[in-house]
C-alpha positions as CSV (number, residue, x, y, z in Angstrom):
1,X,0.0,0.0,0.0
2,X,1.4,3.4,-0.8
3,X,1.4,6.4,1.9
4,X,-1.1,8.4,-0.2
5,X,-3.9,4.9,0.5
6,X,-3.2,5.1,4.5
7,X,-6.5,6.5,5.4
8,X,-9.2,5.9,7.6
9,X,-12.6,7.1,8.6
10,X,-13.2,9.5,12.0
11,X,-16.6,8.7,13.3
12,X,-16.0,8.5,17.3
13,X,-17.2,11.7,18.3
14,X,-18.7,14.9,17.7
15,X,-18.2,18.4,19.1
16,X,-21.5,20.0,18.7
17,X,-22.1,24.2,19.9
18,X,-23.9,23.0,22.6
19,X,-21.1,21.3,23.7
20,X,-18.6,24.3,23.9
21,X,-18.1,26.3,27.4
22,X,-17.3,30.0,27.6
23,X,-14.0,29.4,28.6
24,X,-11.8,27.5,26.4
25,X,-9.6,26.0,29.6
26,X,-12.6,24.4,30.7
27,X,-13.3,22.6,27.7
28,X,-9.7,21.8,27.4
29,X,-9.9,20.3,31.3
30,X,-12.8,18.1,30.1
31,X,-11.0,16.8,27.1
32,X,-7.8,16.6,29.2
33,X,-9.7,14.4,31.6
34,X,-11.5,12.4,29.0
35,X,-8.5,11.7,27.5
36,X,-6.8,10.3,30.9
37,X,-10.0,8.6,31.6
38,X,-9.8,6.6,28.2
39,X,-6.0,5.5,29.3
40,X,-4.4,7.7,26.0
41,X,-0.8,7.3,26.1
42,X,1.2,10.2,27.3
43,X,-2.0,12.4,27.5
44,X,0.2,15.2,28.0
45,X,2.4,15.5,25.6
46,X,2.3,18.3,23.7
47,X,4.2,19.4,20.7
48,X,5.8,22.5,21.1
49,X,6.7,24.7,18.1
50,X,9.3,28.0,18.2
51,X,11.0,29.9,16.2
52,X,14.5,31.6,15.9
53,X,15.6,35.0,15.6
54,X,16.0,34.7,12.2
55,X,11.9,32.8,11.7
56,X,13.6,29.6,11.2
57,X,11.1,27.4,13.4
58,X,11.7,24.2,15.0
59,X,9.3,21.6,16.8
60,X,9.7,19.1,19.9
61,X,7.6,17.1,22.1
62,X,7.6,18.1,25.6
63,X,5.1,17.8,28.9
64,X,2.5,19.6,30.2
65,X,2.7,20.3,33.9
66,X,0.0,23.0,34.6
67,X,-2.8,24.8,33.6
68,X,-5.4,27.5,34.7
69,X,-6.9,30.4,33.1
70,X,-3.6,32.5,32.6
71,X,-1.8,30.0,30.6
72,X,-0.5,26.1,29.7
73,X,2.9,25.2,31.6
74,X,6.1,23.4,30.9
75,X,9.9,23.1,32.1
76,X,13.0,22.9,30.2
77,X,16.4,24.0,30.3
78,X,16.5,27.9,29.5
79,X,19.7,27.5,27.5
80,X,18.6,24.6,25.0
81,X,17.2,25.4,21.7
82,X,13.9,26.3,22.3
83,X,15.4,28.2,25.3
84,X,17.4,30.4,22.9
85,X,14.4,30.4,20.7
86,X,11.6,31.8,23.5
87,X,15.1,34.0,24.8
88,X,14.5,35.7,20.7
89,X,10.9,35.6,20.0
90,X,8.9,34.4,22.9
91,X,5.4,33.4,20.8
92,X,5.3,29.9,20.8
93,X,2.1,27.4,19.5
94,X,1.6,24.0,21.3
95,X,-0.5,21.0,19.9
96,X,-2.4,18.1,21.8
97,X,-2.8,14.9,18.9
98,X,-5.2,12.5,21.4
99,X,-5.1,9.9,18.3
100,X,-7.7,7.5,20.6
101,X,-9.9,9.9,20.7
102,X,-9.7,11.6,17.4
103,X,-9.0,15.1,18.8
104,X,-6.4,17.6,18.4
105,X,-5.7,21.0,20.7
106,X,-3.8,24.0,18.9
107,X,-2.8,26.7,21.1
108,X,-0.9,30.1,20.2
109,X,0.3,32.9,22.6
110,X,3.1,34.7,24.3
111,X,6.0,32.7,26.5
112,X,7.4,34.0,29.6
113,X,8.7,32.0,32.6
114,X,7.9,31.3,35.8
115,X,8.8,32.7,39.0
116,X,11.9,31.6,40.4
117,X,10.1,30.1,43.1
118,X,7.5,28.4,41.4
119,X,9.8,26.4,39.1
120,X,11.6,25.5,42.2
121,X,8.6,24.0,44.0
122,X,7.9,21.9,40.9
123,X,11.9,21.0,40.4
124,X,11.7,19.4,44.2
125,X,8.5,17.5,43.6
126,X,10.8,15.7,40.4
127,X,12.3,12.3,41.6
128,X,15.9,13.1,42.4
129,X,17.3,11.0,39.3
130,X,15.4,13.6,36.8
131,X,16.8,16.4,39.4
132,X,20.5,15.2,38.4
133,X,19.6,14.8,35.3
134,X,19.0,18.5,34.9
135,X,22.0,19.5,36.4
136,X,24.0,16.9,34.1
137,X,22.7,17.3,30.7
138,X,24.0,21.0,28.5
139,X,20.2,20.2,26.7
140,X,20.9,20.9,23.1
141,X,24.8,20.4,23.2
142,X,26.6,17.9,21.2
143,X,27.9,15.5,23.7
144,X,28.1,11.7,24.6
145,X,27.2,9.1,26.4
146,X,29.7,8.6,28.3
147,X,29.8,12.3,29.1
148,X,26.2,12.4,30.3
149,X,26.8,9.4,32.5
150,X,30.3,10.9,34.2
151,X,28.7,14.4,34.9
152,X,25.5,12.7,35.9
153,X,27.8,10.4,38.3
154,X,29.4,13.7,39.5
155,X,26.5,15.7,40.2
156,X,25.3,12.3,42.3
157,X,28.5,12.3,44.5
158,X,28.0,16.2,44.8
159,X,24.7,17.4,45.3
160,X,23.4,15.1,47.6
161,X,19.7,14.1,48.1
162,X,18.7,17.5,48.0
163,X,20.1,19.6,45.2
164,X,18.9,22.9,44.4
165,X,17.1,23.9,41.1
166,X,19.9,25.2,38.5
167,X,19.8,28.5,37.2
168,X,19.6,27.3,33.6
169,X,16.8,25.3,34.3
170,X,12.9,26.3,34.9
171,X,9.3,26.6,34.1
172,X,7.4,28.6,31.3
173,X,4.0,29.3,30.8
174,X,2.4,30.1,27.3
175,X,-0.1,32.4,27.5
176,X,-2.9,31.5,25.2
177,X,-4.5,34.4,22.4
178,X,-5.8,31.9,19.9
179,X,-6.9,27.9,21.5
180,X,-8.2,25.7,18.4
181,X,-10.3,22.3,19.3
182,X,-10.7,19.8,16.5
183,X,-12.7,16.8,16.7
184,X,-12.4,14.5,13.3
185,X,-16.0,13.8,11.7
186,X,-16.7,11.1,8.8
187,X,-16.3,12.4,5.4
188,X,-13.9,14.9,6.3
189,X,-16.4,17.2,7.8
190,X,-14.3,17.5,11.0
191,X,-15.8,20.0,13.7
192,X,-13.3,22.9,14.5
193,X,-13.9,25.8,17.3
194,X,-11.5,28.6,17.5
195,X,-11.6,30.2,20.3
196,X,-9.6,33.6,20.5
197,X,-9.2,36.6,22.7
198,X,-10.3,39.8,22.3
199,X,-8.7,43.3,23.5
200,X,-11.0,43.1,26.4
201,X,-9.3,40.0,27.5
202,X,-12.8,38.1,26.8
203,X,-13.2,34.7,24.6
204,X,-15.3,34.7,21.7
205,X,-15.2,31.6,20.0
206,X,-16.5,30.7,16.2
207,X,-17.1,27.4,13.7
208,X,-13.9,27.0,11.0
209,X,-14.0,25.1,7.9
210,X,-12.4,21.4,8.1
């Protein structure tokens, strides 16, 4: 079979107007819930998409760790490339592909980080090997293996039990202007709800074309 016959039907779900909420995190809370519920793997990953200084963009898969009504959070090393990218240009667009479910997330806004002491709380609450591990790892660096495992080694005689968060290291939050839910539909028809924000900082949301 050729790539261009590797198709299939959508015809799980719909996402109907009476189904939307005034508040786009709400309706990304359900979904975010339904999707744990139905067991999706990694739930909350999240492809993240920057670009350079120059608009060259770049995409990677990272976590979600947080989210209320001021923004969608994640952690990374601030000096790595998206680091240097957000450092340049800090817009940044995020997608949730639920695959199980036939739903996708897109999300567009501004990126600033998170106060020193909240992206330490959450850097304690990480099992100590991933706490080493952000100490040892120059994120984005060419390197190798037996680099990583001698400055992770180090850092493990060093730091103890309880290192501190480093200084390269720490949490961002996007704040969302645009937040896109797409549910697939037989026939192609897929439902799509773009919800966006206004100068009044108020969501209005409307129908897009599949």
């Amino acid at each position: 079979m050729s790539l261009a016959d590797n198709r299939r039907s959508y015809d799980k779900s719909a996402l109907h107007e009476s189904m939307l909420d005034t508040s786009p995190f709400r309706l990304f809370g359900q979904w975010m819930d339904e999707a744990i519920a139905a067991n999706i793997t990694d739930p909350t990953a999240m492809t993240l998409a920057t670009t350079n200084a120059n608009g060259q963009p770049s995409a990677r898969i990272v976590l979600l760790k947080d989210f209320d009504e001021q923004g969608f959070v994640f952690y990374s090393n601030y000096e790595s490339r998206k680091g240097q990218d957000l450092n340049s240009n800090p817009q940044a667009a995020l997608l949730f592909y639920w695959s199980g479910m036939e739903r996708q997330v897109r999300i567009e806004g501004k990126v600033t980080r998170l106060a020193p002491e909240d992206s330490d709380a959450y850097f304690h609450s990480r099992p100590l090997t991933s706490q080493l591990s952000a100490w040892a790892s120059p994120q984005s660096q060419p390197t190798t293996r037996e680099t990583l495992t001698a400055q992770f080694q180090h850092y493990q005689q060093t730091l103890g039990d309880h290192p501190q968060r480093p200084d390269f290291w720490g949490g961002y939050r996007i704040h969302p202007h645009h937040i896109e839910f797409w549910q697939g539909r037989a026939s192609r028809l897929h439902d799509r709800f773009v919800y966006q924000l206004n100068s009044n900082h108020q969501w209005s949301w409307v129908r897009l074309a599949p």
